[in-house]
C-alpha positions as CSV (number, residue, x, y, z in Angstrom):
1,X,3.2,19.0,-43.9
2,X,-0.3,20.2,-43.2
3,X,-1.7,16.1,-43.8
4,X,1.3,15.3,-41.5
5,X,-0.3,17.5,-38.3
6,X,-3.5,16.9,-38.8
7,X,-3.0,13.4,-38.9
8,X,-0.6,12.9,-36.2
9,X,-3.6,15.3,-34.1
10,X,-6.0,12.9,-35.3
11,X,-3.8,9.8,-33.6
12,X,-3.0,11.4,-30.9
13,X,-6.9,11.8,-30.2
14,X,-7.9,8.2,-30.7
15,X,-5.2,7.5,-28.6
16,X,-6.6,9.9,-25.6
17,X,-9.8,8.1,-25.9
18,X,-8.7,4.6,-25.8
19,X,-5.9,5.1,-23.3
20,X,-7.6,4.3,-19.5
21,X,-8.3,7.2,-17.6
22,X,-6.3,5.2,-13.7
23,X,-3.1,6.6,-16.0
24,X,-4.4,9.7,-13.6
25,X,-4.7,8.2,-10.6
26,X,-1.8,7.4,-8.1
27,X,-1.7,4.2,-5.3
28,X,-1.5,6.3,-1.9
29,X,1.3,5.9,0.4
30,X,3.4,7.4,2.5
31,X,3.3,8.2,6.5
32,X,1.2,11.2,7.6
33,X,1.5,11.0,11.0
34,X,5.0,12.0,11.4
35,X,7.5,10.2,13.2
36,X,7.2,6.9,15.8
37,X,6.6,8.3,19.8
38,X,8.7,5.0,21.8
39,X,9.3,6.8,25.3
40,X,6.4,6.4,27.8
41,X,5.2,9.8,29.5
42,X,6.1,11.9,26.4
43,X,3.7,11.6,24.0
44,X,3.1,14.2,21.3
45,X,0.0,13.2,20.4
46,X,-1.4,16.3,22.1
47,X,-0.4,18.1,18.9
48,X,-2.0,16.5,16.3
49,X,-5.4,16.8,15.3
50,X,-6.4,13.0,14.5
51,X,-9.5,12.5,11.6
52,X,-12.0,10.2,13.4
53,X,-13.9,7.6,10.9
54,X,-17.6,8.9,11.5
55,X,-18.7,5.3,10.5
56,X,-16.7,2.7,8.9
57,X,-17.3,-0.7,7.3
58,X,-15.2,-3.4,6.2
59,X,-15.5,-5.2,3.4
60,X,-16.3,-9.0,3.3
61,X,-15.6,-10.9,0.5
62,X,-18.1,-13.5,-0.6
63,X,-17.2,-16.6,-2.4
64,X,-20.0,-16.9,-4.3
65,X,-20.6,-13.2,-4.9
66,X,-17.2,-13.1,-6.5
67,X,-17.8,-15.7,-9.3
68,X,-21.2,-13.8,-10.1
69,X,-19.0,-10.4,-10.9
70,X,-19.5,-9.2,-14.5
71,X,-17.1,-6.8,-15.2
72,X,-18.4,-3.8,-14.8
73,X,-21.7,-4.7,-16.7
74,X,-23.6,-2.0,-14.9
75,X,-21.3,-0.8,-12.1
76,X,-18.7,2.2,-12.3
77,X,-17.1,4.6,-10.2
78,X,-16.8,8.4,-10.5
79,X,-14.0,9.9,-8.4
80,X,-14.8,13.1,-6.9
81,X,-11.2,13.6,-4.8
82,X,-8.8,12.7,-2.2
83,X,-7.4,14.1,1.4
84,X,-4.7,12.5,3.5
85,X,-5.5,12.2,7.5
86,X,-3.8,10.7,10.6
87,X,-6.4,8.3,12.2
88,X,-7.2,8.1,15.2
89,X,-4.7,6.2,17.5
90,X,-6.4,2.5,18.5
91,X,-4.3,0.5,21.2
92,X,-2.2,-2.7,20.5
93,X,-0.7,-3.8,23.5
94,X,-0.4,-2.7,27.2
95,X,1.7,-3.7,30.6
96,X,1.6,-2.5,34.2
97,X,5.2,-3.0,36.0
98,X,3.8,-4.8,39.0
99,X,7.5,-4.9,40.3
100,X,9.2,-2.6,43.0
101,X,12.0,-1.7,40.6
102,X,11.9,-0.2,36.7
103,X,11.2,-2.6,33.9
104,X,12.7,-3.1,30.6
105,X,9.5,-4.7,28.5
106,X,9.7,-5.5,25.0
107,X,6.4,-5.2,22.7
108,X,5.9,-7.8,20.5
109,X,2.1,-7.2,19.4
110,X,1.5,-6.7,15.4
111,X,-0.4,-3.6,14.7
112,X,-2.9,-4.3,11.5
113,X,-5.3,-1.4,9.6
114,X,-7.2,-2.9,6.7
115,X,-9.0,-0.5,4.1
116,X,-12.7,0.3,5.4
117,X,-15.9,2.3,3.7
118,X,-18.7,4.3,5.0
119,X,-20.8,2.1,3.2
120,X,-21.7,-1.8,2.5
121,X,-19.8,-2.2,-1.1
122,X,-19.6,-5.3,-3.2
123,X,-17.6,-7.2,-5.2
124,X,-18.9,-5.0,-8.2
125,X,-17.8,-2.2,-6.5
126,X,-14.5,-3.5,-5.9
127,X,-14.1,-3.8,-9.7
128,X,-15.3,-0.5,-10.5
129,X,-13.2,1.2,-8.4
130,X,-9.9,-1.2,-9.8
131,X,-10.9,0.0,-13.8
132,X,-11.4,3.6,-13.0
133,X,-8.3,3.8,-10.7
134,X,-6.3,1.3,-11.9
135,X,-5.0,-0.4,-8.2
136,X,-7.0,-2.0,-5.4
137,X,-9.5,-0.6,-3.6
138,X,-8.3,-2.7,-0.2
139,X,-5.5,-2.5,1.4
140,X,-3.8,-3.7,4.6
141,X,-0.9,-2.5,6.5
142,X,0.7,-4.2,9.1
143,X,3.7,-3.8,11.6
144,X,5.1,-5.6,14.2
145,X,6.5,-3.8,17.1
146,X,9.5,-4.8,18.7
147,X,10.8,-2.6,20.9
148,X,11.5,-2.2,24.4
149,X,10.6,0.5,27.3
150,X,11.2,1.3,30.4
151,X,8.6,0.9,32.8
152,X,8.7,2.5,36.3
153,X,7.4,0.4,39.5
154,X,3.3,0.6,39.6
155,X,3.5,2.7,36.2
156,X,1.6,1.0,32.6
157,X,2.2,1.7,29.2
158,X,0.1,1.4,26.2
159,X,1.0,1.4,22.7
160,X,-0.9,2.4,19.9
161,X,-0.4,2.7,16.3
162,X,-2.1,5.8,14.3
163,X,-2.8,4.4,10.8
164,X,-2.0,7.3,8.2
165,X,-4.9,7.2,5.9
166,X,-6.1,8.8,2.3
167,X,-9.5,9.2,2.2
168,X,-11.3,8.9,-1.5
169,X,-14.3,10.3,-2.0
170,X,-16.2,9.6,-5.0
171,X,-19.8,8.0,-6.2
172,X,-20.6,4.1,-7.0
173,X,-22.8,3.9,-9.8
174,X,-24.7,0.5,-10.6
175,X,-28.2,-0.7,-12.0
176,X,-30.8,1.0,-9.6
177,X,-28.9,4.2,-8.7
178,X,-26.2,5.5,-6.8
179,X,-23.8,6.1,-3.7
180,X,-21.7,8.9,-2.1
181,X,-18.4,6.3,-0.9
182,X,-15.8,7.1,1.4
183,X,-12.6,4.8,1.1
184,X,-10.9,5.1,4.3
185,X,-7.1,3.5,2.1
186,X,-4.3,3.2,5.3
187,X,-1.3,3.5,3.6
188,X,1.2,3.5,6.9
189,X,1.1,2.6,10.8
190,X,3.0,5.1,13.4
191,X,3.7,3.9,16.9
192,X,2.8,6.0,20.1
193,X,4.1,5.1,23.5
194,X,1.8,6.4,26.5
């Protein structure tokens, strides 16, 4: 009985070590924001307190920098931890009623929000961050509107979307050193009428 525990123990620690450690680590989603705002005038935007990106990059695939990848030959990435945020509302379409009488208009923009850094990252980044966390570093959402609003005569109304984001923090390691990297992940698109 006592070979039988110890050696199940002993299997059960080979297995830890070989199993890869994005078992921890969860794809974000979900909608932080809170619900869509559609009527003009009423905005509740006032009451949320909206994470502004200090300095964001996106990143740019390269062609030939992705057939020069080795997998993670010298690159990894340590993650430190996440937050979730609402980010700061950026505007999709607009219309000013020109017309003596109210206006039913219909949006039709597509709102998009692709994943952006605080940093340049690479290719080898982008690889590093897939092993250690077992999805995608970039991600886009998109939504189209469709919906209509009144418009009063001489009024205009802007939509917005607010892109619910999770923030990773965590540190790129490669050949010649190291980087503190934000990973600005939007995970969901909320509309708000003004």
């Amino acid at each position: 009985m006592k070979k039988l525990v110890s050696s199940t123990f002993a299997t059960l620690l080979v297995l830890a070590a070989i199993v890869p450690t994005s078992l921890a680590y969860t794809k974000p989603s979900g909608n932080v924001c809170g619900p869509d705002d559609k009527t003009p005038g009423r905005s509740s935007t006032s009451q949320i307190s909206y994470y502004k990106i200090p300095h964001e990059v996106e990143y740019q695939p390269n062609n030939s920098e992705e057939s020069k990848v080795s997998p993670l030959a010298f690159d990894s990435w340590v993650y430190n931890f996440e937050t979730k945020a609402c980010g700061q509302p950026f505007i999709v379409e607009e219309y000013e009623n020109r017309n003596p009488a109210p206006f039913n208009y219909t949006f039709t923009a597509k709102a998009t929000k692709s994943t952006t850094y605080n940093a340049s990252v690479t290719a080898s980044f982008q690889a590093a961050f897939n092993a250690t966390m077992g999805y995608s570093a970039t991600n886009t959402v998109e939504r189209a509107s469709q919906f209509a609003v009144t418009v009063q005569p001489g009024a205009k109304v802007i939509l917005r979307a607010s892109p619910s984001l999770t923030v990773i923090k965590g540190t790129w390691k490669y050949l010649t050193g190291s980087q503190n990297i934000d990973v600005y992940y939007p995970t969901h698109l909320k509309w708000i009428t003004d």
